[in-house]
C-alpha positions as CSV (number, residue, x, y, z in Angstrom):
1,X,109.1,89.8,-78.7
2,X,109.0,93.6,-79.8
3,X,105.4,93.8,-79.2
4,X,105.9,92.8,-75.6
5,X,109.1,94.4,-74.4
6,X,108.4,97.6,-76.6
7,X,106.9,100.9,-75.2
8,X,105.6,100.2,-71.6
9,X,105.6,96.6,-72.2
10,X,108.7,96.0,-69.9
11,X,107.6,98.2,-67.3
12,X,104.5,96.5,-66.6
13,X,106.7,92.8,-66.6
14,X,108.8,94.6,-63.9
15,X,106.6,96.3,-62.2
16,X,104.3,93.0,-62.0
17,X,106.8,90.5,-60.6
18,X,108.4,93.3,-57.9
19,X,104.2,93.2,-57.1
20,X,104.2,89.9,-57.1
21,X,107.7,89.7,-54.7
22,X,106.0,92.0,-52.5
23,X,102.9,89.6,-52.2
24,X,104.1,86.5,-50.9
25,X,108.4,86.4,-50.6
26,X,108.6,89.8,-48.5
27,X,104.7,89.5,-47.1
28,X,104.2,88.7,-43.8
29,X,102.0,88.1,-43.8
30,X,100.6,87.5,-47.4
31,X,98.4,90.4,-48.7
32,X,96.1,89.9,-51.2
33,X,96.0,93.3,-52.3
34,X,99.6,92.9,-53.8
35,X,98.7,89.2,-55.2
36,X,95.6,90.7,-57.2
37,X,97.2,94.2,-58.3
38,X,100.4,91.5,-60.3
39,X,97.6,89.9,-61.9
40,X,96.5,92.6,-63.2
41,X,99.8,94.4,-64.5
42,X,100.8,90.6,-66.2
43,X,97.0,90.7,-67.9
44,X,97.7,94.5,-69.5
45,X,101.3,93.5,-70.5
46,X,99.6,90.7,-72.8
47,X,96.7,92.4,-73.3
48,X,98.8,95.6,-75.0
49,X,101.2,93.3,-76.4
50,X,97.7,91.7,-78.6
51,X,96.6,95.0,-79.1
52,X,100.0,96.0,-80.6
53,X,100.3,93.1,-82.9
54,X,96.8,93.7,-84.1
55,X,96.8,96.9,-84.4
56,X,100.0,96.4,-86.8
57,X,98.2,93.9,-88.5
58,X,95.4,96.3,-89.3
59,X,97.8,98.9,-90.5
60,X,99.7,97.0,-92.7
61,X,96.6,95.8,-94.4
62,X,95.0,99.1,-94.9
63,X,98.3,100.5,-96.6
64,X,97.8,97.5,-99.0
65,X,94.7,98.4,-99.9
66,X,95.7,102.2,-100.6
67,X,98.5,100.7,-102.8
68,X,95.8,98.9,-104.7
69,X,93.8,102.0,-105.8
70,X,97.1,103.8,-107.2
71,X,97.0,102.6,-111.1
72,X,99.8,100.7,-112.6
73,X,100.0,102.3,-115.7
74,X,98.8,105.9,-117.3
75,X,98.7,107.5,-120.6
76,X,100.8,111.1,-121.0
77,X,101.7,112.8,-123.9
78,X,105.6,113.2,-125.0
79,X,106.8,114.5,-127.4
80,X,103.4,115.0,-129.2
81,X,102.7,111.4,-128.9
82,X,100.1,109.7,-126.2
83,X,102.4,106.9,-124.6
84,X,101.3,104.3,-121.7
85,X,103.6,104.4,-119.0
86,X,104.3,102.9,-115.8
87,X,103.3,105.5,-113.5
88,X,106.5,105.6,-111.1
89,X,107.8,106.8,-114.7
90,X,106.3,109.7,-114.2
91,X,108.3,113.0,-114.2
92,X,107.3,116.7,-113.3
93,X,106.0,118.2,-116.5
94,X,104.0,115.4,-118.4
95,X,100.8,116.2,-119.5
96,X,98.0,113.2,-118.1
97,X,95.3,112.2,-120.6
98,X,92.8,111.4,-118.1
99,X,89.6,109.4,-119.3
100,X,86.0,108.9,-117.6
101,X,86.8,106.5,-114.4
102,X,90.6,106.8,-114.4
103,X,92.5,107.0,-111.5
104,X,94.6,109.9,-111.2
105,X,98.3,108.9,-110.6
106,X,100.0,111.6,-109.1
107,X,99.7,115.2,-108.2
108,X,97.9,116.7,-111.0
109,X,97.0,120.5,-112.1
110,X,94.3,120.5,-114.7
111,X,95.0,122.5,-118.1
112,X,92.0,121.7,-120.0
113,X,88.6,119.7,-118.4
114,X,85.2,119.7,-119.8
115,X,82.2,121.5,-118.2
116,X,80.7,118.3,-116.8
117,X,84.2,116.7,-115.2
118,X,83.0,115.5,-111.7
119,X,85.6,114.0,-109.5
120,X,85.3,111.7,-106.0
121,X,88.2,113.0,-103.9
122,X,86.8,110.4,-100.9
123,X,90.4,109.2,-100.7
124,X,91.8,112.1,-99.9
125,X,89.2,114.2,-97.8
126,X,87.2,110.8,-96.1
127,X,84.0,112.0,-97.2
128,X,81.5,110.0,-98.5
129,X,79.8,112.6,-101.3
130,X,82.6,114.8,-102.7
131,X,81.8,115.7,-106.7
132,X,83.1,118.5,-107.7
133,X,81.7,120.2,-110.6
134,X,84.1,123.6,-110.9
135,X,87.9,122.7,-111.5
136,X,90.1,125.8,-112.0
């Protein structure tokens, strides 16, 4: 019901049947004119009630997939000791032992990296090619 009677959705309903009033119980005589433009508000208020639901639909998938490529678990050091962790355990301060093809878990600054490190930062910037050989 929210994706018909939300945003505009109710003023193309009301607007369609006060068309549609105007066509053929107040007409005399009839005019087509009024009987075609209802038809046309009633097929855009299901029309962007579909497009709502799908485009809802679509959203809620793609955040799922983002949530997918977020890791579950990554490897810190405290207190002088490399622990796996969950990585909403996370707190400002831990140092990240990252690994060829980990994914990185939070916002990270890089203390040490080697001089080949290359990273894909496509999730972030959209870009297809985005290695990066200079890390600062």
């Amino acid at each position: 019901m929210g994706y018909f009677f939300g945003g505009f959705g109710a003023i193309l309903l009301i607007a369609g049947i006060l068309v549609f009033i105007a066509w053929r119980p107040l007409g005399d005589p009839p005019a087509e004119a009024n009987l075609a433009l209802a038809c046309v508000l009633l097929a855009v208020f299901v029309i962007q009630a579909a497009f709502n639901a799908w485009q809802d639909w679509s959203s809620s998938r793609v955040m799922a997939s983002i949530g997918t490529m977020l890791p579950d678990q990554c490897l810190v050091l405290r207190e002088g000791a490399q622990v796996n962790i969950s990585a909403l355990d996370m707190v400002p301060g831990d140092v990240v032992v990252i690994k060829q093809g980990n994914k990185l878990p939070a916002d990270v600054r890089f203390v040490e990296v080697s001089s080949d490190a290359m990273f894909d930062r496509a999730i972030l910037t959209g870009t297809l090619s985005c290695h990066s050989r200079h890390v600062q």
